[in-house]
C-alpha positions as CSV (number, residue, x, y, z in Angstrom):
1,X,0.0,0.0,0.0
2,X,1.6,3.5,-1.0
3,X,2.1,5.6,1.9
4,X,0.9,8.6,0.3
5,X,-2.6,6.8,0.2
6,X,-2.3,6.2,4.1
7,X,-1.0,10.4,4.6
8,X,-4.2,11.1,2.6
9,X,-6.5,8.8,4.5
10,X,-5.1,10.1,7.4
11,X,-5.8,14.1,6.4
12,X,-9.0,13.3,5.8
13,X,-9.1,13.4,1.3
14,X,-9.8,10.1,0.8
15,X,-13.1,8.5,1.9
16,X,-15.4,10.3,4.1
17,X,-13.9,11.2,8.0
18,X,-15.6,9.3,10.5
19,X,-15.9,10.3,14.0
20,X,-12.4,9.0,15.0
21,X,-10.9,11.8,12.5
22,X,-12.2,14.7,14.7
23,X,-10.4,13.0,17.7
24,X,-7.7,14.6,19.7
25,X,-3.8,12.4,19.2
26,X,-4.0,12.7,22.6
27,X,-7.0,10.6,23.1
28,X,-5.5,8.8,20.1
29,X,-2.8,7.9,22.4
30,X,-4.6,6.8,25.2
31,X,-6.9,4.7,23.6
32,X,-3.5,2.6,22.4
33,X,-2.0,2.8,25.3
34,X,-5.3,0.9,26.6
35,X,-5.5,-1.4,23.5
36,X,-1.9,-2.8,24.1
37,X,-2.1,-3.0,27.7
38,X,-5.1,-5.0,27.5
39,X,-4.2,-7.2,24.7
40,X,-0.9,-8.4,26.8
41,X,-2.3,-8.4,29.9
42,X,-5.4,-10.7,28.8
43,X,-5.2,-14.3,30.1
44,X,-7.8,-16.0,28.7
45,X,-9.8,-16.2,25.0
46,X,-12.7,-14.0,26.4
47,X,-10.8,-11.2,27.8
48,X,-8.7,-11.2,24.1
49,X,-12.0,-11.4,22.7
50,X,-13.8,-8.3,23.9
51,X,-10.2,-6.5,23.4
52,X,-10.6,-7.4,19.7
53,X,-14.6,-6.2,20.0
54,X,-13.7,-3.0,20.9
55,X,-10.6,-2.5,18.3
56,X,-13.5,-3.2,15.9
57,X,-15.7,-0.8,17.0
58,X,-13.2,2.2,16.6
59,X,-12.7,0.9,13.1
60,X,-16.2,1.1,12.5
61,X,-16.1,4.7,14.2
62,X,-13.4,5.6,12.0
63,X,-14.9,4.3,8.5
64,X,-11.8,4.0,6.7
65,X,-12.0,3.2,2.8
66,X,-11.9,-0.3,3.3
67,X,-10.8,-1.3,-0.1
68,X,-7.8,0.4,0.5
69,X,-6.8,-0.6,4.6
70,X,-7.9,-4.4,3.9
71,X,-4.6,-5.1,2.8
72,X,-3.1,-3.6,5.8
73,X,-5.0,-5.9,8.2
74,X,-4.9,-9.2,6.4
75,X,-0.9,-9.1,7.1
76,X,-0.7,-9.3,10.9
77,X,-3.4,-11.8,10.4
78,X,-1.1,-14.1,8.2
79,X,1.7,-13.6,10.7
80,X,-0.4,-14.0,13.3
81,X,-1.5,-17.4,12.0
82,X,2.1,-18.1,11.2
83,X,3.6,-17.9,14.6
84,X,0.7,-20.0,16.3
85,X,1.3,-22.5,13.4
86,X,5.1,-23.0,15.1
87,X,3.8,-22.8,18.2
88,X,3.5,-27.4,19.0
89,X,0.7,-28.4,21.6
90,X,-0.7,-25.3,22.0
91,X,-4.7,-25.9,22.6
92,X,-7.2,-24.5,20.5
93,X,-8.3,-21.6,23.0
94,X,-5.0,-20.6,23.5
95,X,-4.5,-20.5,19.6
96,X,-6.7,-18.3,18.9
97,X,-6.5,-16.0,22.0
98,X,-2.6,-15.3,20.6
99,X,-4.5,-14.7,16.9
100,X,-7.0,-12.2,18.2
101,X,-3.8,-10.9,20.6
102,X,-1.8,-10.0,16.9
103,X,-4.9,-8.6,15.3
104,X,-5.8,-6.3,18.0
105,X,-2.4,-5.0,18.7
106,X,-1.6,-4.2,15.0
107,X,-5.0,-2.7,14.1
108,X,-5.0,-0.3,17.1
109,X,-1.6,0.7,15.5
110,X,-2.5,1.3,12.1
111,X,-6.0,2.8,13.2
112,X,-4.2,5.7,14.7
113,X,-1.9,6.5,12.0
114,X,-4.9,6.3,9.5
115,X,-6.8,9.1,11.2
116,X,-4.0,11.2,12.4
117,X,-2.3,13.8,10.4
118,X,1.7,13.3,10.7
119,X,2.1,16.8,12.3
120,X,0.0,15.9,15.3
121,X,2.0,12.4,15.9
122,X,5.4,13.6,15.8
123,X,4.3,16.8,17.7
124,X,3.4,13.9,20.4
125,X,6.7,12.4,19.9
126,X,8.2,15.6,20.8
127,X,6.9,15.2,24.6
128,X,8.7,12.0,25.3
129,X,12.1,12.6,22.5
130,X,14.3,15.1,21.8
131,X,13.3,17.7,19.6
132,X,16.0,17.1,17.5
133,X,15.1,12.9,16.5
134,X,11.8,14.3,15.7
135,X,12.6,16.8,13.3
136,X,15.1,14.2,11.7
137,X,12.0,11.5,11.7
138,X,10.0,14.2,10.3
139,X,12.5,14.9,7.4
140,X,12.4,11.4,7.0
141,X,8.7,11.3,6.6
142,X,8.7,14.1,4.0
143,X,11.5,12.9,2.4
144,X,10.2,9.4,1.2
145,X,7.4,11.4,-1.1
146,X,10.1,13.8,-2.7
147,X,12.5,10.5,-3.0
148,X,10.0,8.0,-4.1
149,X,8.9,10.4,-7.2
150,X,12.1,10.9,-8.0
151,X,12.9,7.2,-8.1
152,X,9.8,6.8,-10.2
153,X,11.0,8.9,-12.8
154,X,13.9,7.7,-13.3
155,X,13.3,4.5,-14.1
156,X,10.3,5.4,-16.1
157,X,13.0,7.8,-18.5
158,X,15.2,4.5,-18.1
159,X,12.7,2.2,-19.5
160,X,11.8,4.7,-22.4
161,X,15.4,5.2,-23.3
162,X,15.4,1.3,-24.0
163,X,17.6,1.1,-20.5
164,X,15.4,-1.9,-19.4
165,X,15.0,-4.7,-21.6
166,X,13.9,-8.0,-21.0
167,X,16.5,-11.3,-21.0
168,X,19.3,-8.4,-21.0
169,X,20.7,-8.6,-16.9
170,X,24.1,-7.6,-18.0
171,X,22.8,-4.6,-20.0
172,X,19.9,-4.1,-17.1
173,X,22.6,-3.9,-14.6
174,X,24.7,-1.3,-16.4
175,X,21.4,1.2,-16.8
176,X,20.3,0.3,-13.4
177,X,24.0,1.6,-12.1
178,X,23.4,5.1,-14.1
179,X,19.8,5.4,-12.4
180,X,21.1,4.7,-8.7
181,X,24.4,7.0,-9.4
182,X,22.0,10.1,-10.7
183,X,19.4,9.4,-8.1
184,X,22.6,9.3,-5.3
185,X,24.1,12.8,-6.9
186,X,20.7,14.2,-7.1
187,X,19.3,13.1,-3.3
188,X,22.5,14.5,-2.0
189,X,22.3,17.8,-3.7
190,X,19.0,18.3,-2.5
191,X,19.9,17.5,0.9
192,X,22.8,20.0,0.8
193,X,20.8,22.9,-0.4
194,X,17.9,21.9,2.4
195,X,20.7,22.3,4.9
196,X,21.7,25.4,3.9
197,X,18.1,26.9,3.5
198,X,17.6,26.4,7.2
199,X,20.8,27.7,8.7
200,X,20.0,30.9,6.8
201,X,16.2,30.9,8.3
202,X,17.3,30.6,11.5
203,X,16.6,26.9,12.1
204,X,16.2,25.7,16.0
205,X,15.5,22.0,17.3
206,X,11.6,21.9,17.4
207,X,10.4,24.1,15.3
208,X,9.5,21.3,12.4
209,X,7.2,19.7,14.9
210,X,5.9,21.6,17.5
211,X,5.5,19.5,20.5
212,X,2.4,21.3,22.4
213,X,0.0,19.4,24.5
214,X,-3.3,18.7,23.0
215,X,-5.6,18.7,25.5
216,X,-8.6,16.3,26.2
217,X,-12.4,17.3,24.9
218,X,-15.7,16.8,25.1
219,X,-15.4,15.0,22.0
220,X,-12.8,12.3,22.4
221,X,-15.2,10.3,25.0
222,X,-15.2,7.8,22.3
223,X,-11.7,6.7,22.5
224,X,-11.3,7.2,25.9
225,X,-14.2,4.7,26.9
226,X,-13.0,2.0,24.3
227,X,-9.2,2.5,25.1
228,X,-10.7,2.4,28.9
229,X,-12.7,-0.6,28.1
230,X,-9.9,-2.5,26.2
231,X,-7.4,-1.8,29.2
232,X,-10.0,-3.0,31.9
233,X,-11.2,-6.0,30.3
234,X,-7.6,-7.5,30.0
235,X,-6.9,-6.5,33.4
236,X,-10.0,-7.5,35.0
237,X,-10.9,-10.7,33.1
């Protein structure tokens, strides 16, 4: 899945925003925090069961464009069914609590980045890092778009140049070299001149991403009571 799709999903321009768009990464937070601490913490099928219950009903909340997430789900459920397939003697509630225990854990994960806009998370990430590895993660972040296009066009003028041809390695190998070299030159000029663009404006640790405390509202009851609910019930039960 491109990762431009999830950034849009997560801005709210593809598919129509549920109510989990409008709440706060704060609440966001919480309700993983609750999600993965009651996913762990559950002992028994029924506990991981009513974890998973209320996973699902945030996705439903949310109302993601579920031709496009699908994809994202059905892999921790193939790895999920992978590990308890290597797993000898284990009985058949015990099986499918450590299923349900992989499914819940990695859709409470990709839930919240699906809703969340990337300023908000790593302006999170900025209360608990340095300001510093969040303004490198978020160069990162807004690098892979600028570097992925690029990549994309270069092999696109490589194939159109005859560069690529089929049951040619040796002569794909050679054009492949000229594309990385360029793309190598090219990334590291960029990189250059975006260092030297922000010494001249004045650049300070922090200012990419903002970390200011996003306070709890009326409106993110819904995350707090399932996150609440998750946490409790693999506590409790």
């Amino acid at each position: 899945m491109d990762i431009a799709l999830i950034d849009a999903i997560s801005q709210g321009q593809v598919g129509q925003p549920g109510v989990w768009h409008g709440q706060g990464a704060t609440a966001k937070a919480l309700f993983l925090l609750g999600v993965v601490v009651g996913a762990l913490a559950a002992r028994n099928l029924y506990a991981q069961a009513i974890v998973a219950y209320l996973v699902a009903a945030s996705w439903y909340l949310a109302r993601p464009p579920w031709r496009q997430v699908l994809p994202l789900l059905v892999y921790p459920l193939l790895l999920s069914v992978a590990f308890v397939s290597l797993r000898f003697g284990l009985s058949s509630p015990a099986a499918w609590a450590l299923i349900l225990r992989g499914i819940s854990l990695a859709a409470g994960i990709i839930l919240v980045l699906l809703t969340t806009p990337y300023p908000q998370v790593f302006g999170l990430l900025q209360l608990f890092l340095p300001a510093v590895v969040v303004d490198c993660l978020v160069l990162c972040y807004r690098y892979f778009f600028y570097l992925s296009a690029s990549l994309a066009g270069l092999f696109a003028a490589l194939r159109l140049r005859a560069g690529w041809r089929r049951g040619r390695p040796g002569h794909n190998v050679a054009g492949l070299a000229r594309v990385l070299g360029s793309f190598f030159l090219a990334t590291y000029d960029s990189a250059e001149r975006l260092h030297q663009a922000m010494e001249l404006r004045g650049y300070r640790p922090g200012r990419l991403a903002p970390g200011v405390w996003v306070g709890i509202s009326r409106r993110d009851w819904p995350a707090l009571v399932l996150g609440l609910g998750a946490g409790l019930a693999g506590i409790i039960l």
